[in-house]
VEXBA-727300 format. One record per residue: residue in three letters; x, z, y of N, C-alpha, C in turn. Coordinates in pm, 1 decimal, m for minus. Last residue first. Layout:
residues N
ALA X Z Y X Z Y X Z Y
...
This chain:
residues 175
UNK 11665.0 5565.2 9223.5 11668.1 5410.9 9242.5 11743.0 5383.7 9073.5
UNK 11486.0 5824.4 9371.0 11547.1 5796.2 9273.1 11532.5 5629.6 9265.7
UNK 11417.1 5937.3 9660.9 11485.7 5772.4 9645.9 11533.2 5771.6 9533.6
UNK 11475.4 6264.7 9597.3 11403.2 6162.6 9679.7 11513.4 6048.1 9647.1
UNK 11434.6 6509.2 9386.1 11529.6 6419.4 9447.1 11458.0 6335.2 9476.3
UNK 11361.1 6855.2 9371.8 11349.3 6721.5 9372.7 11413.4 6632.2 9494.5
UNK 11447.0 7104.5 9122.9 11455.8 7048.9 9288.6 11364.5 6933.6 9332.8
UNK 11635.6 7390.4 8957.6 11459.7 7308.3 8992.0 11495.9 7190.5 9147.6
UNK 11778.8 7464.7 8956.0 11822.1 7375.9 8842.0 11708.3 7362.4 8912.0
UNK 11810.0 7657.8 9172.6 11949.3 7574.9 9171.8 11880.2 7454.4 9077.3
UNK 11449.1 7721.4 9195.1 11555.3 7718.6 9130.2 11680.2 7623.0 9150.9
UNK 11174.3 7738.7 9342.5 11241.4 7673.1 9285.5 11366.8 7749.4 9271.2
UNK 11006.2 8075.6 9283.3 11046.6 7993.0 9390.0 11142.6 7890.6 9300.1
UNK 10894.4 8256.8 9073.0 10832.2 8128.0 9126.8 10888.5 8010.7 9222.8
UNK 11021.7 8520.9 9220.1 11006.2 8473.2 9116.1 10902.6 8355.5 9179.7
UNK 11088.6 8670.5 9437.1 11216.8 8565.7 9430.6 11145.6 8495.1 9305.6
UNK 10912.1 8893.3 9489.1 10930.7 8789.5 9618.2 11014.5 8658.3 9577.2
UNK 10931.6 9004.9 9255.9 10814.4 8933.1 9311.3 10830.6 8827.6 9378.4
UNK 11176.1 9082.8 9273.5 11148.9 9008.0 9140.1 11056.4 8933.6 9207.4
UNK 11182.4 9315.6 9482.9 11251.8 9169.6 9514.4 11216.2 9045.8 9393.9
UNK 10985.5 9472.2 9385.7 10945.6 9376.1 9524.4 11003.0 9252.3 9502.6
UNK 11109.3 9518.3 9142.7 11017.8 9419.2 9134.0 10959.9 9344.3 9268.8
UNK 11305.3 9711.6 9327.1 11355.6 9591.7 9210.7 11204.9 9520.5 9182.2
UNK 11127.2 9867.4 9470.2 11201.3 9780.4 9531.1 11281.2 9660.1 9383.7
UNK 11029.7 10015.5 9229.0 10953.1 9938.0 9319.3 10995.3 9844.3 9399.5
UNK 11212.2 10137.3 9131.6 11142.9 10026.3 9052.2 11044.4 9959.0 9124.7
UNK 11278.7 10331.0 9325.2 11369.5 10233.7 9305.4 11311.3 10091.9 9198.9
UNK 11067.5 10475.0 9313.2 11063.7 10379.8 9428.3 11194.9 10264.7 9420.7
UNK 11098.1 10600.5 9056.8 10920.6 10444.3 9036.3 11008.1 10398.5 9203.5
UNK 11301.2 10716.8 9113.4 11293.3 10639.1 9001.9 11185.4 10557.2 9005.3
UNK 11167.8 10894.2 9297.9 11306.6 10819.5 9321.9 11280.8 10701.9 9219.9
UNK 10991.8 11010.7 9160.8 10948.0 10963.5 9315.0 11055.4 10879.6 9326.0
UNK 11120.4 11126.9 8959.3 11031.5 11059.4 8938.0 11021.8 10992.0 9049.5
UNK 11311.5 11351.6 9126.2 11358.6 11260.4 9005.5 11249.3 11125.2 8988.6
UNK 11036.4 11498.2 9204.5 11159.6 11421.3 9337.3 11254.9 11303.8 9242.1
UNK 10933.1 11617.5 9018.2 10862.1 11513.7 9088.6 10976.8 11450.6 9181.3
UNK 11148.7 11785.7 8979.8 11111.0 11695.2 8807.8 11056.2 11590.0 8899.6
UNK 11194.3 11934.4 9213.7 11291.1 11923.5 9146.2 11236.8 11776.9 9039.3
UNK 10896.8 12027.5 9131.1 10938.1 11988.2 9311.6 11051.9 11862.8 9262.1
UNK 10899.1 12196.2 8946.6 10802.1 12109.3 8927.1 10833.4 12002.4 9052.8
UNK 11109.5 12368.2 9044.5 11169.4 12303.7 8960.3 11050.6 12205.5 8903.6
UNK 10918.9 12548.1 9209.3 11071.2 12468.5 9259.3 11089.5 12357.9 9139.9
UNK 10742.4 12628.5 9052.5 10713.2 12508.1 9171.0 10835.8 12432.7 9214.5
UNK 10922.0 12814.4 8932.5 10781.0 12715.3 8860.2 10803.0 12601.4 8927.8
UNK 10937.3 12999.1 9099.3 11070.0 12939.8 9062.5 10996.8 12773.2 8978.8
UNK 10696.8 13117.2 9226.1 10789.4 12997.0 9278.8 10901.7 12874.7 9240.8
UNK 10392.5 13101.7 9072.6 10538.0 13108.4 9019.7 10622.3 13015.1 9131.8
UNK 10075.0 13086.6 8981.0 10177.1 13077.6 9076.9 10305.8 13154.6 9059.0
UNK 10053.1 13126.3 8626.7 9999.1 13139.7 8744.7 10119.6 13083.2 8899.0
UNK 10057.2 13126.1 8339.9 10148.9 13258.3 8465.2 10094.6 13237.7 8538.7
UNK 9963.8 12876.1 8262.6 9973.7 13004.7 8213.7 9981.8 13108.2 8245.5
UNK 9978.7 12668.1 8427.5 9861.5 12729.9 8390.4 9811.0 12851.2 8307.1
UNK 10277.7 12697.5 8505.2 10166.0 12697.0 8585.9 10039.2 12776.4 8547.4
UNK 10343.8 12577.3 8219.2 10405.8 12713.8 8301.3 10287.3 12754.2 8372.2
UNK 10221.1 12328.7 8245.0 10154.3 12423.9 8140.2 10187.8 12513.7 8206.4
UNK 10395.9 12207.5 8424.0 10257.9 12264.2 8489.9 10178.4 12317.0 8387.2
UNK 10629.0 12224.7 8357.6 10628.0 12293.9 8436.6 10458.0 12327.9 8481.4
UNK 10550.5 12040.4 8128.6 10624.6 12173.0 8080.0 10604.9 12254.5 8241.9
UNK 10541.8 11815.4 8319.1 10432.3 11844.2 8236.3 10438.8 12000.0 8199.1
UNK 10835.9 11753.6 8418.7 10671.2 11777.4 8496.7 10553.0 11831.6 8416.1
UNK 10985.1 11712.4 8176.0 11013.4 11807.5 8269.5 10853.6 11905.2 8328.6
UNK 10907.4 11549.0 8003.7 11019.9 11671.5 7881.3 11016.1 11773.8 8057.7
UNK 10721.2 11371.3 8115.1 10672.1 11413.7 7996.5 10775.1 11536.3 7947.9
UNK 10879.9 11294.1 8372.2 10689.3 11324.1 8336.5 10723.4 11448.5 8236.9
UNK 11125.1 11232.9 8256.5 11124.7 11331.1 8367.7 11001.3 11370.3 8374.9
UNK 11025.9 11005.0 8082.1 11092.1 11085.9 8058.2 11048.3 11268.2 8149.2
UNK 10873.2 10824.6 8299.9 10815.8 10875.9 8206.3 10887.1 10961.4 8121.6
UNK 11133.2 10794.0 8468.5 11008.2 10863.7 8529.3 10917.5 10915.1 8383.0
UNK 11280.1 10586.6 8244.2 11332.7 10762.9 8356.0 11168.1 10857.3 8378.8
UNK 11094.1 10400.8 8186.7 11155.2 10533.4 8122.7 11209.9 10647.2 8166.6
UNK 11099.2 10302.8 8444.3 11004.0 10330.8 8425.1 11037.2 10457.2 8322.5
UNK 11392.0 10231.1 8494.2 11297.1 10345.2 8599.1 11153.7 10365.3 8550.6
UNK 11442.8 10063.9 8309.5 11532.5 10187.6 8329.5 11442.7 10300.0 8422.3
UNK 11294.2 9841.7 8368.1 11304.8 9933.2 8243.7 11354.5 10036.0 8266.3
UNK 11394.9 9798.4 8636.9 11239.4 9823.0 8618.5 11214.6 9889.7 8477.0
UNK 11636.5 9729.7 8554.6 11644.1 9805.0 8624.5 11497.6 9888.4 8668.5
UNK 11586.6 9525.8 8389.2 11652.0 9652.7 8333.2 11673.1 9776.5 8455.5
UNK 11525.7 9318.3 8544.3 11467.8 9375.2 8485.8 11501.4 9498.9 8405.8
UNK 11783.9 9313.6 8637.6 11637.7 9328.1 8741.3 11569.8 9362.1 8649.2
UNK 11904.6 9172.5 8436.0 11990.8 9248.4 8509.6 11856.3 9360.0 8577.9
UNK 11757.7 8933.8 8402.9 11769.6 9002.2 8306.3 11822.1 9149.1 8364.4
UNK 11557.7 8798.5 8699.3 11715.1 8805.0 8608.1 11691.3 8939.6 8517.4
UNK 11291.5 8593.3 8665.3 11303.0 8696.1 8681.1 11446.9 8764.5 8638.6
UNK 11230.8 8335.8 8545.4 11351.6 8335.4 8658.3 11356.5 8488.1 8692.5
UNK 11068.0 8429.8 8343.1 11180.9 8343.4 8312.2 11248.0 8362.3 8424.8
UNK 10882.8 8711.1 8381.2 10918.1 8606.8 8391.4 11032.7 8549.5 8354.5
UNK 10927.8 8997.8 8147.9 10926.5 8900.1 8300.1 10882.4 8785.3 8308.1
UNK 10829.8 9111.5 7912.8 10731.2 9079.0 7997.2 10741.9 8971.5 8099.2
UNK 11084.9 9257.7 7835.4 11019.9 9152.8 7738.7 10913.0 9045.5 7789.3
UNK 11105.8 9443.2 8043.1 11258.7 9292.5 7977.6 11149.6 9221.4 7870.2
UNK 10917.1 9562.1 8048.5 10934.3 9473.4 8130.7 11047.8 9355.7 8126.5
UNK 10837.9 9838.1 7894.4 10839.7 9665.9 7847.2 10903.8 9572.1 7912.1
UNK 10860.6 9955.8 8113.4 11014.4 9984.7 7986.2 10965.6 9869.4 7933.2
UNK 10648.3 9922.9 8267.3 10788.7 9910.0 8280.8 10884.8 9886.0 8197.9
UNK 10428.9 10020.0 8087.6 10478.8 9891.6 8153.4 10629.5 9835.5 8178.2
UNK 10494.7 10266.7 8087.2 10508.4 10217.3 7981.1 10527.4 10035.1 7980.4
UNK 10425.7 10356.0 8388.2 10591.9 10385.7 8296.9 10580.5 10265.3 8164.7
UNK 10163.5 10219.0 8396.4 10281.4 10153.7 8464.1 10441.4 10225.7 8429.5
UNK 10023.3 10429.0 8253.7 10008.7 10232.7 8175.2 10166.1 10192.0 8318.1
UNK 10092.3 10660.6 8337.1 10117.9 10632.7 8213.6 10121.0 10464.7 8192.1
UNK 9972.4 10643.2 8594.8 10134.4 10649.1 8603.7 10158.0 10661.9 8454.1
UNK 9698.0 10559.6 8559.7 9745.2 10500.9 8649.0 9935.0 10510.0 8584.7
UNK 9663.5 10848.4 8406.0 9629.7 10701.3 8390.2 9714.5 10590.9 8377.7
UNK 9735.4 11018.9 8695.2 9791.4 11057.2 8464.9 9809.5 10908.3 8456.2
UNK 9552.8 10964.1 8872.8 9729.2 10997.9 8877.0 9817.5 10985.9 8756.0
UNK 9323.9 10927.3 8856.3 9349.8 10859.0 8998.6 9482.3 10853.3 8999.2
UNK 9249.3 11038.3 8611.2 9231.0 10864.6 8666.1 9319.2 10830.3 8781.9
UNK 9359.5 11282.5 8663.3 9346.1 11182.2 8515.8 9341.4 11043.1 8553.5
UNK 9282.1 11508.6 8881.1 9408.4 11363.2 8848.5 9369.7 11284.5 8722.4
UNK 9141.9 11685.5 8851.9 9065.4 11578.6 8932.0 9183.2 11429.3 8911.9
UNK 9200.0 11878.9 8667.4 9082.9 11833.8 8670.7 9058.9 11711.3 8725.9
UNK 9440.3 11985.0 8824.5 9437.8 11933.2 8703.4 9311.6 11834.5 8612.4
UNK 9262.7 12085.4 9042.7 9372.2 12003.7 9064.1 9403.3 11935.8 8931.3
UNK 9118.8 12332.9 8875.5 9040.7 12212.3 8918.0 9182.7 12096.9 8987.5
UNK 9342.6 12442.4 8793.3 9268.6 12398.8 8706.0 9202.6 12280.4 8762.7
UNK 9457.0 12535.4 9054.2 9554.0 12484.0 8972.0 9459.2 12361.3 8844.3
UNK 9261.0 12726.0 9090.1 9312.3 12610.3 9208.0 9356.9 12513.5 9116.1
UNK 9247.3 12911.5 8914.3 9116.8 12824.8 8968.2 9195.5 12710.0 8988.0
UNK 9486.4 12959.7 8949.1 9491.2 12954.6 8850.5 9380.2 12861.6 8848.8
UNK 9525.4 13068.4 9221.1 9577.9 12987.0 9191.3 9506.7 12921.4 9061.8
UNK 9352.6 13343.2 9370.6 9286.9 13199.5 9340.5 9403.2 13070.2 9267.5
UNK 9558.4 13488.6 9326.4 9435.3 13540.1 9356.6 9407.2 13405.5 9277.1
UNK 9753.1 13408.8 9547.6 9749.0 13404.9 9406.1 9679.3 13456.0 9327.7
UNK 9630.9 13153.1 9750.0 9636.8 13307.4 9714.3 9644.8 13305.3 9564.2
UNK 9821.4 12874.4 9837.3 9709.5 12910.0 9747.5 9735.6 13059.6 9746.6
UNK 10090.7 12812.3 9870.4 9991.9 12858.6 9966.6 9854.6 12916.9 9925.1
UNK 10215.1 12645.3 9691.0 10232.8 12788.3 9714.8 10184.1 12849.8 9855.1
UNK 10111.9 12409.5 9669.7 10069.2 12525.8 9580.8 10125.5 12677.2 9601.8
UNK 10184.4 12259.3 9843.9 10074.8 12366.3 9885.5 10048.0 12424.5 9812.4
UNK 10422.8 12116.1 9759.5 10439.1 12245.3 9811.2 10349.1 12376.2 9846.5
UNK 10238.5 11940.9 9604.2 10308.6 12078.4 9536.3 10337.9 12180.8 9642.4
UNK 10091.0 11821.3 9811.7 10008.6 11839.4 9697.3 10124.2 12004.4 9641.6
UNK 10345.9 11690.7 10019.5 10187.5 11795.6 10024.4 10107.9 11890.3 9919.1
UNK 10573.5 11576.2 9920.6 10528.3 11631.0 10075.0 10428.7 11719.4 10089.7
UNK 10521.0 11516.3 9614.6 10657.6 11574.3 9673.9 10606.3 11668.4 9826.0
UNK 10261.2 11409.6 9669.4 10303.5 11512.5 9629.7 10436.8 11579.7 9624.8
UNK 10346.5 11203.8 9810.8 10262.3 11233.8 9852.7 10274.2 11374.9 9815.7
UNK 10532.5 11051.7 9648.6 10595.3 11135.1 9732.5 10486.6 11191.5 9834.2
UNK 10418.6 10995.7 9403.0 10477.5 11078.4 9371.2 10531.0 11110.6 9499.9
UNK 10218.6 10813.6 9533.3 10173.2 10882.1 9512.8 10255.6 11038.9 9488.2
UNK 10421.0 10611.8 9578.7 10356.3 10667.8 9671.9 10276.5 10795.1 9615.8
UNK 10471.4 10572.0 9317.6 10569.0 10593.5 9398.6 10518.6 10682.4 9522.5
UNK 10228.0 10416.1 9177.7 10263.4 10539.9 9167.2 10403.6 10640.0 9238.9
UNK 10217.8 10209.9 9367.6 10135.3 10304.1 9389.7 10124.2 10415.2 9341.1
UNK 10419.1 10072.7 9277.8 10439.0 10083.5 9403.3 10284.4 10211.5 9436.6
UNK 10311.6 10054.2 9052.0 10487.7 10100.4 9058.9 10464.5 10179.6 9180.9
UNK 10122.8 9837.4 9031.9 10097.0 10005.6 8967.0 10176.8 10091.9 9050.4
UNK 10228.8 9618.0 9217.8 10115.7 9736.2 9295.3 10120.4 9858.5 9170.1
UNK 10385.9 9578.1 8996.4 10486.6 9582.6 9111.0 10346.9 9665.8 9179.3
UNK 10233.9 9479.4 8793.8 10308.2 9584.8 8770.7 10367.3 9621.8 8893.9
UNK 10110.0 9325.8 8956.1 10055.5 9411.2 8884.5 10112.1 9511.0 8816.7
UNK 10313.0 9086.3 8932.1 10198.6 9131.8 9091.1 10176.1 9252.0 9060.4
UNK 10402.2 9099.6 8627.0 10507.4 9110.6 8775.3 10399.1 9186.3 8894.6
UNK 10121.0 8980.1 8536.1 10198.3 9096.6 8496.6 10244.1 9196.9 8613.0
UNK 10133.5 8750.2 8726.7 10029.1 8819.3 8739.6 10074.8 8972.7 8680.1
UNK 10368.6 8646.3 8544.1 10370.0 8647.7 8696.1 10281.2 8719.0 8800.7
UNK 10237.4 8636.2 8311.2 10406.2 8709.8 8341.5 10345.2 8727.1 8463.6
UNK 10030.4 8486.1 8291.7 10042.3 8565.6 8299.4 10168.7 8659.5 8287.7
UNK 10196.4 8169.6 8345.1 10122.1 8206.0 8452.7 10107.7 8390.5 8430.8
UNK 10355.8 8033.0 8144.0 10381.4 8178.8 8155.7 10321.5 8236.5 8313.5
UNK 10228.0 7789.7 8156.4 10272.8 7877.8 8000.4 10274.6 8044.6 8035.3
UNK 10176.3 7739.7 8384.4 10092.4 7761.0 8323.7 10098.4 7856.7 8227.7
UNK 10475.9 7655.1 8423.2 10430.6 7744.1 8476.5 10268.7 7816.5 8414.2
UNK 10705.9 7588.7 8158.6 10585.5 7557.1 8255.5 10528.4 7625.9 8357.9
UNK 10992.4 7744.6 8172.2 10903.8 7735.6 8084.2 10784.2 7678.5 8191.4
UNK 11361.1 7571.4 8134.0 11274.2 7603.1 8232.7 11114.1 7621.7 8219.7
UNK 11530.1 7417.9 8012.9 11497.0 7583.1 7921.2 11413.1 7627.2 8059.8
UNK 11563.6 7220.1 8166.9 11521.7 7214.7 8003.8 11470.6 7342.6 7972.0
UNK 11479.0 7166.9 8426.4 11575.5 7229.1 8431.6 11503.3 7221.2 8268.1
UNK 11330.3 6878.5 8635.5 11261.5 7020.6 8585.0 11424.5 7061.9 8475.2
UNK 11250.0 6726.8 8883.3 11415.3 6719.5 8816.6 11344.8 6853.2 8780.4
UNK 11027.2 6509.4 9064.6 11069.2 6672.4 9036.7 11140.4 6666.8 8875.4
UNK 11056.3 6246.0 9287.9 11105.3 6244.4 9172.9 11128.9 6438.1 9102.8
UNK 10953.8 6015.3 9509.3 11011.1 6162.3 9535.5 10955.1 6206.7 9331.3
UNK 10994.8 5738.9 9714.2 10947.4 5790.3 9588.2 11018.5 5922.9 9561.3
């Protein structure tokens, strides 16, 4: 006879089925805005200074044009996600871990919004600008770091949440 020993402050699973879906879902946003930020770290910015400066301003516009969904969106609902995320976890999810998914989501949405953004009004104003790009390079490399370090803290959340627990077990031959 095999007997499951449930831990008191331990919440159903049902109860908090959407945490855990949250977690999946916040961990692919994270992980896809990470990638994304070193896509552009590697390609997207540096090629802005390849563009004739001639044509930047075009360039620059329609580039600005085509992110909203695929980049803005996307990396607004998962910063903001994040910084919720001490409120959001799961129960076995550690408090510690989660502050570390808070901490990187606010970073990045910080570094977005007072750095990256300011550099690409610059942009659309002046035009190609190295010193511009450097320091748009500079704001995206801060960000790229910060969602990949929030990416690896929810990998591991992911991978460790749901699994029994020291207090979860079951005991065989209860007599």
């Amino acid at each position: 006879m095999s007997t499951e020993i449930l831990a008191a402050d331990r919440p159903r699973t049902d109860a908090v089925g959407w945490r855990r879906w949250h977690l999946v879902g916040l961990t692919a946003l994270t992980a896809y805005s990470a990638a994304l930020g070193w896509q552009a770290q590697a390609a997207s910015y540096p090629l802005f200074r390849v563009v004739p400066e001639s044509d930047f301003l075009e360039y620059h516009a329609a580039y600005n044009a085509a992110i909203p969904f695929a980049v803005i969106v996307p990396g607004f609902v998962g910063f903001l996600a994040a910084a919720a995320f001490p409120w959001t976890r799961p129960a076995d999810v550690p408090r510690g871990l989660a502050g570390v998914v808070a901490a990187s989501g606010v970073g990045a949405l910080v570094s977005t919004v007072a750095w990256a953004i300011p550099r690409h009004a610059r942009l659309d104003r002046i035009g190609q600008d190295a010193a511009t790009i450097d320091s748009l390079l500079d704001a995206n490399l801060l960000r790229s770091a910060l969602l990949t370090a929030g990416t690896a803290a929810l990998a591991v959340a992911t991978a460790r949440s749901g699994r029994l627990s020291p207090t979860v077990g079951t005991v065989s031959s209860i007599r």
